[in-house]
C-alpha positions as CSV (number, residue, x, y, z in Angstrom):
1,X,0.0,0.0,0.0
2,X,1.7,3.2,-0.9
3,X,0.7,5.7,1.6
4,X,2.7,9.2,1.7
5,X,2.6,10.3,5.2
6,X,2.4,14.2,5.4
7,X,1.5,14.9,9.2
8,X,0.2,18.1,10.0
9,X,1.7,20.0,12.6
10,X,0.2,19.0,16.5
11,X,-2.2,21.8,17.4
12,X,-5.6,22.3,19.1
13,X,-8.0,22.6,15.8
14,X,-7.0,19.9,13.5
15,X,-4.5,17.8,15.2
16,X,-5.3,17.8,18.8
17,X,-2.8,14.2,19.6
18,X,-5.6,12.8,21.7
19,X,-5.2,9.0,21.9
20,X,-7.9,7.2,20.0
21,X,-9.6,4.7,21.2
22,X,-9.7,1.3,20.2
23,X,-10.7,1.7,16.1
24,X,-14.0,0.6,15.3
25,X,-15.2,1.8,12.1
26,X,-13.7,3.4,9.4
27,X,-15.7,6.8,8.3
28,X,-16.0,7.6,4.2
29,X,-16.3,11.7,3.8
30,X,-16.1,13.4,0.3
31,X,-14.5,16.7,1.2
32,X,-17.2,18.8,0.1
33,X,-14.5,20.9,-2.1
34,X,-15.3,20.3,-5.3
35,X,-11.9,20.0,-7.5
36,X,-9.7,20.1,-5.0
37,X,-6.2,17.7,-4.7
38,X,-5.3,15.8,-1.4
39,X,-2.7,18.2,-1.0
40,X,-4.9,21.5,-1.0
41,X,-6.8,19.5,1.8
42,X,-3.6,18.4,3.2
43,X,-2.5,22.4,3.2
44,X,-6.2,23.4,4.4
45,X,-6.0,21.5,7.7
46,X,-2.2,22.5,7.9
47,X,-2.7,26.4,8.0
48,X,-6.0,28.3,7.1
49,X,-7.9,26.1,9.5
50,X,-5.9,26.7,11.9
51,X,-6.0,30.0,11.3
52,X,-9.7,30.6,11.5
53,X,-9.6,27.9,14.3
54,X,-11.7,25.6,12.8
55,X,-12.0,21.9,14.3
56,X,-11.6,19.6,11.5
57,X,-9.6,17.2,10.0
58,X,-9.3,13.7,9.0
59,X,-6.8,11.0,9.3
60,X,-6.3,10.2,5.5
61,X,-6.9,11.8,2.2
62,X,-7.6,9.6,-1.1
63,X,-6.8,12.8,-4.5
64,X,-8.3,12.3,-7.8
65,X,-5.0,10.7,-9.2
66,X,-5.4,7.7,-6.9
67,X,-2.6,9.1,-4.1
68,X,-3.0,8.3,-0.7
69,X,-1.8,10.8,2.6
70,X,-1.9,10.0,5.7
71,X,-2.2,13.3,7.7
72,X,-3.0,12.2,11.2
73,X,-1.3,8.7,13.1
74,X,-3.8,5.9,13.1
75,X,-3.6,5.8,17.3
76,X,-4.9,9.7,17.2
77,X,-8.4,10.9,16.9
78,X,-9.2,13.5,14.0
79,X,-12.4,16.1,13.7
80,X,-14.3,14.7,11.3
81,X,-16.9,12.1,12.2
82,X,-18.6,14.0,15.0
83,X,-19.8,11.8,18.0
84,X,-17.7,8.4,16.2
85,X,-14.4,10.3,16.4
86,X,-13.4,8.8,19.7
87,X,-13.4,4.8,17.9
88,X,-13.1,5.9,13.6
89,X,-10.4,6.1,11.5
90,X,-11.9,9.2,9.0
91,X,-11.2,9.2,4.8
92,X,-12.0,12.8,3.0
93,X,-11.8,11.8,-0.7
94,X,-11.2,14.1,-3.4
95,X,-13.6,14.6,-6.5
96,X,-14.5,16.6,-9.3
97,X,-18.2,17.0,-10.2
98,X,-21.1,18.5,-8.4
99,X,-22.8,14.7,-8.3
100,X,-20.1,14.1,-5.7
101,X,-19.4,11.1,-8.3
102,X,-15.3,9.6,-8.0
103,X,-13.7,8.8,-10.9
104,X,-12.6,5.6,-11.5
105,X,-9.1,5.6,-9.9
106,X,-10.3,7.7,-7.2
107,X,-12.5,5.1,-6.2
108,X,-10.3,2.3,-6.6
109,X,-8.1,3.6,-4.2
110,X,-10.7,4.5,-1.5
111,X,-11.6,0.9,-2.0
112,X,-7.9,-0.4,-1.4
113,X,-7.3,2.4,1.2
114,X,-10.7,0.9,3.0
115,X,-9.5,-2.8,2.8
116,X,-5.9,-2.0,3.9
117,X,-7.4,-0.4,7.3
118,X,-10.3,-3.2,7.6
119,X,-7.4,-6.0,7.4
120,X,-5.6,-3.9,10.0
121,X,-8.3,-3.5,12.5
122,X,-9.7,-6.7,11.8
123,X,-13.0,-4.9,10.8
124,X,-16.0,-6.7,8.9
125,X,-16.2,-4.0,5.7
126,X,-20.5,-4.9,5.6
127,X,-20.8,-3.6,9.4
128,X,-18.1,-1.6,10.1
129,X,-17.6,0.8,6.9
130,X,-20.0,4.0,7.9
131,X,-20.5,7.2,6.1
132,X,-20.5,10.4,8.0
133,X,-24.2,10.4,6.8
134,X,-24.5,7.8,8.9
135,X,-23.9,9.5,12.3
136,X,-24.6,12.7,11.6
137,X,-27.3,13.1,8.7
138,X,-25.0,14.9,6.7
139,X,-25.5,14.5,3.3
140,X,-21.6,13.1,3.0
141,X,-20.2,11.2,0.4
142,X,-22.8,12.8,-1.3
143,X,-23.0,9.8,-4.1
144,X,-22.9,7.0,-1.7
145,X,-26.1,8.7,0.2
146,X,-27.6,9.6,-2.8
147,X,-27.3,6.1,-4.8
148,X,-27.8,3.5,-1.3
149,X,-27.3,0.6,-3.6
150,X,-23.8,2.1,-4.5
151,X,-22.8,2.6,-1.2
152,X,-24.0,-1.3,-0.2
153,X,-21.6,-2.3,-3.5
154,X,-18.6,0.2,-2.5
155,X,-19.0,-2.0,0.8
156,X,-19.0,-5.7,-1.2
157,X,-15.9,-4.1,-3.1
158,X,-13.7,-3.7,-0.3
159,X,-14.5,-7.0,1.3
160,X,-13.6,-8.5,-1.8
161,X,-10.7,-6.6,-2.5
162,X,-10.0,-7.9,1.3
163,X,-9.8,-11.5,0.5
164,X,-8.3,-10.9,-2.8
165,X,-11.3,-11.6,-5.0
166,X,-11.7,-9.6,-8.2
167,X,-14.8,-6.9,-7.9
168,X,-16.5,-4.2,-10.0
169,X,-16.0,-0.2,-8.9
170,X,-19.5,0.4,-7.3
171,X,-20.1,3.4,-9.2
172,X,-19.1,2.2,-12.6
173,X,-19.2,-1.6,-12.8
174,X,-16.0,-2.1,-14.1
175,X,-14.2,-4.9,-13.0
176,X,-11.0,-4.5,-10.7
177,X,-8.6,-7.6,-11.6
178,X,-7.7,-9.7,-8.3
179,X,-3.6,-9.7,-9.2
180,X,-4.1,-5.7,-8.7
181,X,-4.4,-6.3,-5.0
182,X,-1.6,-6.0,-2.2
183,X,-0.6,-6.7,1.2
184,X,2.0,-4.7,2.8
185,X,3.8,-5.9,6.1
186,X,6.2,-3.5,7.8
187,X,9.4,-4.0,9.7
188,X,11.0,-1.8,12.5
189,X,11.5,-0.9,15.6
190,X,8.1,-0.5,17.9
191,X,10.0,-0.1,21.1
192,X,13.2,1.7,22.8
193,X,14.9,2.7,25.8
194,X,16.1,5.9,26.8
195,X,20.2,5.7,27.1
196,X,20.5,8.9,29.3
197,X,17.8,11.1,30.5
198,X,16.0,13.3,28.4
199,X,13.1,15.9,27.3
200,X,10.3,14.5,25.5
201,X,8.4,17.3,23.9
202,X,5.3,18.7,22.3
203,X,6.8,18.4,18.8
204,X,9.7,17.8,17.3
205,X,11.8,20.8,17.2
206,X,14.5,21.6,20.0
207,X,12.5,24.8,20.9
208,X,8.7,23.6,21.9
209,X,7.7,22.8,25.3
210,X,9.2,20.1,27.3
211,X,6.2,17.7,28.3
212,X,8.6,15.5,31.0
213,X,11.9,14.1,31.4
214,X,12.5,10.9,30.7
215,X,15.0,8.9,32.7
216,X,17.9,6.9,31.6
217,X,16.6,3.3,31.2
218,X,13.0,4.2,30.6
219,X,11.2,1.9,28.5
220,X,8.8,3.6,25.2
221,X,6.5,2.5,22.7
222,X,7.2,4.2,19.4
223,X,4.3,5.6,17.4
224,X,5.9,7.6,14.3
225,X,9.1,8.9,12.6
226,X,7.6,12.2,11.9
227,X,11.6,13.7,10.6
228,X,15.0,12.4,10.8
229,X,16.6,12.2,13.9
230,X,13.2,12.3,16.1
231,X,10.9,9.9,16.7
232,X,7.2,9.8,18.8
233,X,7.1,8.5,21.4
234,X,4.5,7.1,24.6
235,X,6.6,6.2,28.1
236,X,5.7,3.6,29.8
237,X,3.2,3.4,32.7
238,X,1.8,6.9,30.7
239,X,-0.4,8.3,28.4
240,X,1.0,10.9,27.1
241,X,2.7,10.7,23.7
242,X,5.2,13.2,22.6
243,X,8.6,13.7,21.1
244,X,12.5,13.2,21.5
245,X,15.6,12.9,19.6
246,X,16.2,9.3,18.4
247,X,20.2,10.1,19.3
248,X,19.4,8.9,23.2
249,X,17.7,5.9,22.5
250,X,18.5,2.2,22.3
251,X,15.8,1.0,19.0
252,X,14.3,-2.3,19.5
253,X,13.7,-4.3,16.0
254,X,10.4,-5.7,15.6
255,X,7.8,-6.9,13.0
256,X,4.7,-6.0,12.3
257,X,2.0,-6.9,9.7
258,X,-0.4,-4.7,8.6
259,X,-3.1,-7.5,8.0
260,X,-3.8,-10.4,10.6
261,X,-4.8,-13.0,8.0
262,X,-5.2,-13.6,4.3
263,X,-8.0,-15.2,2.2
264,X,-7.2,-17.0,-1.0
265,X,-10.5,-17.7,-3.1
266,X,-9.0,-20.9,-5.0
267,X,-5.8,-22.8,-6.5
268,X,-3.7,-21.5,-9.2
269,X,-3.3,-17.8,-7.7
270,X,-0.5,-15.8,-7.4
271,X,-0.5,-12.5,-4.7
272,X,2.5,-9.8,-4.8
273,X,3.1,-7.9,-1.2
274,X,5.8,-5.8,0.1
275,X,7.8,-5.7,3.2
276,X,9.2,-2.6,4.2
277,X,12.0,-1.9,6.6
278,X,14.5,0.5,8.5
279,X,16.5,-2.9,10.0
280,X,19.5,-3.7,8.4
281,X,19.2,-6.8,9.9
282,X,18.5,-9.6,6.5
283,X,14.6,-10.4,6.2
284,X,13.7,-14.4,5.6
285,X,10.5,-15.0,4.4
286,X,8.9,-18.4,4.4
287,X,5.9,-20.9,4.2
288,X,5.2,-23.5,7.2
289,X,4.1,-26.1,4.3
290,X,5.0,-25.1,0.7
291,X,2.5,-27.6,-0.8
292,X,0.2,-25.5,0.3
293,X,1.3,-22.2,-0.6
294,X,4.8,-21.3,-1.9
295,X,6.6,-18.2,-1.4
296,X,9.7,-16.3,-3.2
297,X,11.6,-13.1,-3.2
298,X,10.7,-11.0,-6.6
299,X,12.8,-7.5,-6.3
300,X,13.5,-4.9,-4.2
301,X,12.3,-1.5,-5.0
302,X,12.0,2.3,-3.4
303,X,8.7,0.6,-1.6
304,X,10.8,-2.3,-0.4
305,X,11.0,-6.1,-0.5
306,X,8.5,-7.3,-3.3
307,X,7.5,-10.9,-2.5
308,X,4.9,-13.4,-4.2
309,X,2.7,-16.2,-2.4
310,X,1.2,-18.6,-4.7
311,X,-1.6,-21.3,-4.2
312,X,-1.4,-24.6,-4.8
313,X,-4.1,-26.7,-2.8
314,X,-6.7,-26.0,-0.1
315,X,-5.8,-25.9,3.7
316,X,-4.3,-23.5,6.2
317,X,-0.4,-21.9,6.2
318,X,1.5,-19.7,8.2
319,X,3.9,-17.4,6.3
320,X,7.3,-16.2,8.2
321,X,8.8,-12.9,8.7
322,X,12.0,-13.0,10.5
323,X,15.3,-11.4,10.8
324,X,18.1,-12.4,13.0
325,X,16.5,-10.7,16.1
326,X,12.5,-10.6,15.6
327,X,9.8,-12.3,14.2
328,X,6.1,-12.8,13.0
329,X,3.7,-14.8,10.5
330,X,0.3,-14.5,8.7
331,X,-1.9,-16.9,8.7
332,X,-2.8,-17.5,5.0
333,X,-6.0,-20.1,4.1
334,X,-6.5,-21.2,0.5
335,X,-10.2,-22.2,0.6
């Protein structure tokens, strides 16, 4: 999944950093702005918002060339979704004529964007994909609450594109080949410890407010990279998240997929995902039974490791992610 991460700077209108809680429905929006890009939004909720002190704001944004930004962390809440912002990841989606309508590869990658954060959550797409319309009453994604029996197909779309089945585009019907579909794993470091004492602050700059002082041999869950040489951060035993420079801290590798399992719809298939990493550490990938379903290193790219699954006969696998010092699988079933 190619996301670009663009955060917007931490600040009470559009990026408040209040801990979300547990995610359980991801929120559709069409941004209301007719012809506007992701990055004008991106901009919007970055500086004239916050300027006329607006609350608003979303997590990601889908443009009408298909790219993806992230603007807010996942573990954050945004102002978008009224009273579901405490439990929603939100989506504001670009588009370009008064029918609220997406084109073709706007939609497509809303509907990959959707299933990417439905694997991650392990949310049922049918139950637990909502529009703002319904929460609120607002008449937002305008198309899907204009044409219900689009929205009810956008929904079947991203389960299928979930469990890598071929589907049509809800609002055109045309069909959205199955080999188009990716997984992405990452690889990293989700925990440190502090080497000497040190400020954690309110953002990652040397000059803004010192939240606390960490002490040597404090251990921390890492949320985000935001910029070279800093790193977010939440200290144990608190909930506060905030900032330090990554030169005082000891990283701790670690894996982590972005989808808990994976769905095969028959023999004969063939699935592409990548792995990225920040370990130097080498990366093994394998099957538990390769009868099953095989697996094999394709290239290496500016995205990361490509690497291809293929099925072979029904039953259940687990596919390893290792290197030298950390681990994980994904359960993969070939029905």
């Amino acid at each position: 999944m190619d996301i670009k991460q663009e955060f917007i700077t931490p600040n009470k209108y559009t990026r408040p950093q209040i801990r979300l809680q547990k995610v359980k429905k991801i929120a559709i929006h069409y941004t209301g702005d007719i012809g506007a890009t992701a990055q004008n939004e991106h901009d919007y909720f970055n500086g004239t918002c916050i300027r006329e002190q607006r609350y608003a704001s979303c997590h990601y944004l889908v443009g009408l060339q298909g790219e993806k930004i992230q603007i807010i962390p996942d573990n954050e809440l945004s102002y978008c979704t009224n009273q579901a912002n405490a439990y929603s990841i939100n989506i504001e989606t670009c588009y370009e004529i008064s029918s609220g309508k997406f084109n073709q590869i706007t939609e497509k990658s809303l509907i990959e964007l959707a299933a990417f954060l439905c694997r991650k959550y392990g949310l049922n797409p049918i139950n637990d994909l909502i529009r703002h319309y319904d929460v609120t009453g607002k008449v937002c994604p305008k198309y899907y609450v204009d044409h219900p029996d689009v929205w009810n197909k956008f929904k079947q779309a991203v389960k299928g594109c979930m469990n890598g089945s071929s589907y049509t585009l809800p609002s055109y019907g045309s069909p959205v080949n199955s080999s188009d579909i990716h997984l992405t794993s990452t690889t990293g470091y989700k925990h440190a410890i502090t080497t000497a004492s040190i400020n954690m602050r309110s953002s990652y700059n040397l000059s803004a407010n010192i939240m606390m002082v960490l002490p040597k041999g404090k251990q921390c869950e890492i949320i985000n990279y935001p910029t070279d040489g800093w790193v977010q951060i939440k200290p144990d035993g608190s909930n506060r998240i905030g900032y330090c420079v990554t030169q005082y801290l000891e990283l701790t590798p670690s894996i982590e997929l972005d989808t808990k399992s994976y769905i095969f719809n028959g023999v004969g298939k063939i699935y592409q995902f990548i792995i990225k990493t920040d370990s130097k550490k080498q990366l093994y990938v394998s099957s538990s039974d390769r009868d099953i379903v095989s697996v094999k290193y394709v290239s290496t790219d500016s995205r990361g490791q490509k690497w291809q699954i293929d099925s072979h006969k029904k039953g259940s696998v687990k596919i390893y992610v290792k290197t030298d010092n950390a681990s994980t699988y994904l359960p993969v079933t070939v029905k």
